[in-house]
Every structure is written in C-alpha cells, then in structure tokens.
C-alpha positions, 0 to 999 in steps of 0.5 A: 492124023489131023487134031481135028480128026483126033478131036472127032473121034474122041467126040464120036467115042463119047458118044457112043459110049453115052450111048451104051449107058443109056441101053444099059440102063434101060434094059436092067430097068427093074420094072418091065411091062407084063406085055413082054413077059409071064408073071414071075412063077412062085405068084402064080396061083390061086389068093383069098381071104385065109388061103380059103378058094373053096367058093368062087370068090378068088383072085386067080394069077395065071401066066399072062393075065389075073382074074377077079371071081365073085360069089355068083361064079362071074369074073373079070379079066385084066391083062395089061400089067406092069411088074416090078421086081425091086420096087419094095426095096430098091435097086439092090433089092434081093427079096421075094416081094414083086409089086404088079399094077394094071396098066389103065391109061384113064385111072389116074391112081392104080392099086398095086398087088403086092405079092409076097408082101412083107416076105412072106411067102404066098401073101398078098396085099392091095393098096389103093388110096383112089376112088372107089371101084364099086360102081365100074368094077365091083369085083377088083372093089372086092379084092381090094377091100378084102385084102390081104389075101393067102395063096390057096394051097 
C-alpha cells in the first residue's frame, strides 16, 4: 500500500470517528424535545396549591401536553415542550427533579417547571423572571404567581 493511500486512510478513520462522537454526543444529550417523546410518568398528574384539586383551578400534565385550568372552569392548553432530565444537577445527575420549559420562539424568557423540585416528590415550582403574563396569558400568570405547587393525590 502506497503512503499516500496509508496517509488517506488514517484521515478517513479520523474522521469518521469524529463523526461517531458527535452522534454520540448528540443522541445522549439530556434535554429532548417533548415533540418526540411523552412526559416522563412519575409527573404526570394533577398540581395546586397544598395538593388541593377540589375547584377547578390546577395545573393538569397529561402525556403529551399541560393544561392551565382557572376558577371559571377555562383552560389553556400548551403542548410544545422541552424536557430535561439532568438539568438540576448536571450530566451525571442521578435525581428525580426533571425541568420542562415551553418551546415559544418570540418569548425571549420562558418559565421553567420544575418538577420534583428539591427532591421532593410531587412538588413543583415555577421560576420566571420575564414580563408578566397577565395580559396574554392569565392563566400560566396564575400557576406562576401560586407556585410551588403539590401533586394532587
């Protein structure tokens, strides 16, 4: 074999396995879009102030979307959603806290739901340091403002 050809393949060989790691990388990413995937079971479930769903105010997480239910028996209904599994603790992260955030391309800032939050089970807290959504959206404005929220039982 000619030095030159030797030389290609040692190029070619290093490029494919740069290639590999990236794939890697990507496809162990801890954040995936809720898109592609249900929201991870143990959240799932009804959330609101002390664990108390008796009115009809509650934040309600079903499989593909969540729903923002007011007083007056209205909801809003989002379903584009990020989800990470590692945010709260990074890579090697082994807890049971998983972060979810709308996807909203013209927010600029997004709340993040933090469910689980602090390890403790059925909890929920939203942080949002963004403008106020009274105006546009008054009933994700709510679930922010009374957060943190319980898992209904």
């Amino acid at each position: 074999m000619a030095r030159s050809d030797m030389a290609r393949q040692g190029a070619l060989r290093r490029i494919a396995l740069l290639r590999a790691a990236v794939l890697f990388l990507a496809f162990t990413c801890a954040s995936t879009p809720a898109l592609a995937v249900e929201f991870p079971p143990e959240i799932i479930g009804s959330y609101a102030p002390g664990g108390k769903c008796t009115g009809f105010w509650r934040v309600q997480v079903h499989p593909e979307m969540i729903e923002f239910h007011d007083d007056m028996g209205d909801s809003l209904r989002m379903t584009l959603w990020d989800v990470c599994y590692a945010c709260a603790g990074g890579a090697s992260y082994q807890g049971i806290e998983r972060w979810v955030s709308p996807i909203v391309d013209d927010w600029g800032k997004v709340p993040v739901f933090r469910f689980n939050a602090d390890e403790v089970p059925g909890r929920l807290v939203i942080v949002y340091r963004g403008e106020s959504f009274r105006g546009i959206l008054p009933r994700l404005q709510d679930a922010i403002e009374a957060s943190p929220l319980q898992k209904c039982e």
